[in-house]
C-alpha positions in Angstrom: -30.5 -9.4 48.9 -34.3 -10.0 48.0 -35.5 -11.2 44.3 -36.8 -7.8 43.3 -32.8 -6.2 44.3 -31.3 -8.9 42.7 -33.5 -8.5 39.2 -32.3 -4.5 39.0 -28.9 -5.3 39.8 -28.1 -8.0 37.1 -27.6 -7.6 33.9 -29.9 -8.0 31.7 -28.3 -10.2 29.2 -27.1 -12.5 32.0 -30.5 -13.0 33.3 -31.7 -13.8 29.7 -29.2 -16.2 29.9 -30.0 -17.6 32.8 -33.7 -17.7 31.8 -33.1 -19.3 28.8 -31.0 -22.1 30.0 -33.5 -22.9 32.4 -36.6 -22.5 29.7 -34.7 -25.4 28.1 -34.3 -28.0 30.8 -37.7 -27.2 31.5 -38.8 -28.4 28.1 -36.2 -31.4 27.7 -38.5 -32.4 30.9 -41.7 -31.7 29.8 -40.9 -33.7 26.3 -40.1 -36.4 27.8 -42.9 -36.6 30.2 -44.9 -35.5 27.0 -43.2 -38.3 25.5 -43.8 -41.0 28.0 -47.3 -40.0 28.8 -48.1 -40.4 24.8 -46.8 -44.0 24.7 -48.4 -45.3 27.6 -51.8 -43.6 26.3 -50.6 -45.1 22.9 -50.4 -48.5 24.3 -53.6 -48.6 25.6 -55.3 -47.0 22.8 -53.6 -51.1 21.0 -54.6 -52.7 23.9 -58.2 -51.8 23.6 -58.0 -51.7 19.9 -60.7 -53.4 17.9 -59.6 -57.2 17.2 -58.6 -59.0 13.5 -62.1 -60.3 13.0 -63.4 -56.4 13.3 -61.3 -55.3 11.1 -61.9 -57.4 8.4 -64.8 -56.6 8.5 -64.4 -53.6 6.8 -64.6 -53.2 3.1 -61.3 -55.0 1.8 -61.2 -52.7 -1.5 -61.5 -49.0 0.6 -58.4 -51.1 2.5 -56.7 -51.9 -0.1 -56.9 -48.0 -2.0 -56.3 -46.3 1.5 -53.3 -48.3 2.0 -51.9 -48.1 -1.8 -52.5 -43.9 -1.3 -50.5 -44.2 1.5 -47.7 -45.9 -0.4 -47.2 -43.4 -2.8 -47.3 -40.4 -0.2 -44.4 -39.8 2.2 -45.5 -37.9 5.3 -43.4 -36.7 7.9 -43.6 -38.9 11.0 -42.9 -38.8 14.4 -40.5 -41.3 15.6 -39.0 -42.8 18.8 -35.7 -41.0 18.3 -37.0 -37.9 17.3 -40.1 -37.3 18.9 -38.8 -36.0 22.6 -36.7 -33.2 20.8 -39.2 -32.1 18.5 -41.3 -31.5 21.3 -38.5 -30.2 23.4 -37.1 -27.6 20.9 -41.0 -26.0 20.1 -41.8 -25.6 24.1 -38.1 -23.9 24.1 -38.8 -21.5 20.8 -42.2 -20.5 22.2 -40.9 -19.9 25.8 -37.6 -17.9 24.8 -39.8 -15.8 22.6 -42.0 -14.9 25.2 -38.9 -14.1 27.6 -37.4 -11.8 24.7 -40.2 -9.8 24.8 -39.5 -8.7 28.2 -35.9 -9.2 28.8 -34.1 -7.2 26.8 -30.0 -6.4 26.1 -28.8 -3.3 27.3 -28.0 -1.1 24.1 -24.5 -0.7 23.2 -24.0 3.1 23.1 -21.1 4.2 20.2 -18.5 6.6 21.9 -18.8 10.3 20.8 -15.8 11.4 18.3 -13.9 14.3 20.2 -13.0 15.9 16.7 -16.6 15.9 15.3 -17.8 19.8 15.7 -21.1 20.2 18.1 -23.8 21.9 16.5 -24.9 25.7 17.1 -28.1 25.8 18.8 -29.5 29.5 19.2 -30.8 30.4 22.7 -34.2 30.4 22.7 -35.4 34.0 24.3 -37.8 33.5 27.6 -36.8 36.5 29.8 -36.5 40.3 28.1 -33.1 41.1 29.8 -31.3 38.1 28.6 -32.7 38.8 25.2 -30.9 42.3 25.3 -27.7 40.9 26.4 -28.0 37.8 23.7 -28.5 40.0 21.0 -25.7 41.9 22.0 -23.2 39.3 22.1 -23.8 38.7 18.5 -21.1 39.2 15.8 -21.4 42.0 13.7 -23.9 41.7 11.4 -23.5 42.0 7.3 -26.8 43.3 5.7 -25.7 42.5 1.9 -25.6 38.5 3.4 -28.8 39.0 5.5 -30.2 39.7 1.7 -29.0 36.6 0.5 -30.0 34.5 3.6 -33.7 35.7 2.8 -33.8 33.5 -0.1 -31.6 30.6 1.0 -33.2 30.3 4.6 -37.0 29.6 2.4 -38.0 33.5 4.5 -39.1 34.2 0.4 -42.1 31.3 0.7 -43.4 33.2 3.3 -42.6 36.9 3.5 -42.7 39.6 0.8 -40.8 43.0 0.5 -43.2 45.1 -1.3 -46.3 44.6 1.7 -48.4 42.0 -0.2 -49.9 40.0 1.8 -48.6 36.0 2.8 -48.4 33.4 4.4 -46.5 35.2 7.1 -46.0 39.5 7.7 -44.6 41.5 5.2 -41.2 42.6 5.8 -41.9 45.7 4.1 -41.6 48.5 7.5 -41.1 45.3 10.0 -38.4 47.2 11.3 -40.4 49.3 12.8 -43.3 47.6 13.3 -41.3 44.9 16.1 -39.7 48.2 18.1 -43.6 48.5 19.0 -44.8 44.7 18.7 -43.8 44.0 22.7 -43.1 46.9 25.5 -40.4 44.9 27.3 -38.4 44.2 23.3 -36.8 46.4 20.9 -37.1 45.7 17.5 -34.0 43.5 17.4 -34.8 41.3 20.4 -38.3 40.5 19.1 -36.8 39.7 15.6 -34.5 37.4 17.1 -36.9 36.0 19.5 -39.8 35.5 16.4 -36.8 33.5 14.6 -35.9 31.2 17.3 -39.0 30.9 19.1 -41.7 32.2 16.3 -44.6 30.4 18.1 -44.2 32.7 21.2 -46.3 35.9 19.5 -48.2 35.6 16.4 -49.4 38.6 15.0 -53.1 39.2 14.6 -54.2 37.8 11.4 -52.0 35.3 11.1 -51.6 31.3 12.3 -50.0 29.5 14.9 -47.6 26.9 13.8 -46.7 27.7 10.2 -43.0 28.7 10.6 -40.9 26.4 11.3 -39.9 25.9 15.0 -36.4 24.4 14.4 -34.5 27.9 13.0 -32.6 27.6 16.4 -30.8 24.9 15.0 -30.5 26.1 11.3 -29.4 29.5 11.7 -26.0 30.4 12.7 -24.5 33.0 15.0 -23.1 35.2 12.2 -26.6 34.5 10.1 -29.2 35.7 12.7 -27.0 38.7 13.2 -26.4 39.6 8.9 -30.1 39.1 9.2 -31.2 41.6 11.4 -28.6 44.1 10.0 -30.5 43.3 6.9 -34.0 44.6 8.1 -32.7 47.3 10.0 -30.9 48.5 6.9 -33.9 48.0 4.9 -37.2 48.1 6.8 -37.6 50.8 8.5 
């Protein structure tokens, strides 16, 4: 099995694993050669230090209030004993944040609950014939709901009743108005099909994109149907 196979087949958490344990013996390594390297430059730097006579040559009173400064202040310091794993634990923090940025867990997908009720998406209608047959498999339709679903639904923002002009056509004669709108529809099947799927025909006059494109998903069975029972009750 080659590298490349090997990388696909493996989890991804255990290869995160796997690259982090090795991030960090490489940085316990490259602190302590960090470390070593640093005092053997250190010692040199003393060994070709300037000698006692030089450095008394200096003012003695800039001495004496650099060092009395320093008395009172308490920096942080690197040390023998901590020096390797401060330098050790940064070139681990930096590499494993690098590594998370390409690694990453698989997500934990929740089961589905059984019991919980799957929404009701309407069909959205592409081919006449099975817009005939989808109408037709509705329920029966109630027209005094279909009155009341006008105003819940927001159809009221958009649509009058009297043939004032809106945002959106009148409903005032749609009835018969959508038996003619498309050849292939009746009036029904392009009602439906203007609900669930409104950007498919605009009407000349009016823009693309207003109404909402998600009444697949709000309207119910029983609704779409007590709507068009509605119009054809009332607007023809």
């Amino acid at each position: 099995m080659d590298f490349a196979t090997l990388l696909k087949t493996t989890n991804p958490a255990i290869l995160l694993a796997i690259a982090s344990a090795g991030m960090l013996a490489a940085s316990l390594v490259l602190g302590l050669g960090i470390t070593v390297g640093g005092r053997a430059l250190s010692s040199w730097l003393r060994a070709t230090a300037p000698s006692d006579k030089e450095v008394d040559a200096f003012d003695k009173r800039q001495l004496q209030d650099f060092i009395k400064t320093q008395e009172n202040e308490k920096p942080f310091a690197m040390t023998p004993m901590n020096e390797p794993i401060l330098i050790s634990l940064g070139c681990f923090f930096v590499a494993f944040t690098a590594a998370s940025l390409f690694i990453t867990p698989p997500a934990v997908k929740e089961p589905e609950d059984p019991n919980k009720p799957k929404p009701v998406v309407l069909t959205i209608v592409k081919d006449p014939a099975k817009a005939t047959k989808i109408v037709a498999e509705l329920p029966k339709g109630n027209a005094a709901n279909g009155k009341s679903l006008y105003e819940e639904k927001g159809c009221v923002g958009c649509h009058t009743l009297d043939g004032k002009a809106g945002v959106g056509p009148t409903y005032q004669g749609l009835y018969t108005r959508a038996a003619n709108r498309k050849p292939e529809y009746g009036a029904k099947e392009y009602i439906y099909e203007s609900v669930v799927n409104p950007n498919v025909f605009i009407v000349d006059g009016f823009q693309q994109g207003i109404m909402p494109n998600n009444y697949n998903t709000q309207f119910k069975p029983q609704e779409i149907a007590d709507m068009l029972a509605w119009m054809e009750a009332t607007f023809k």
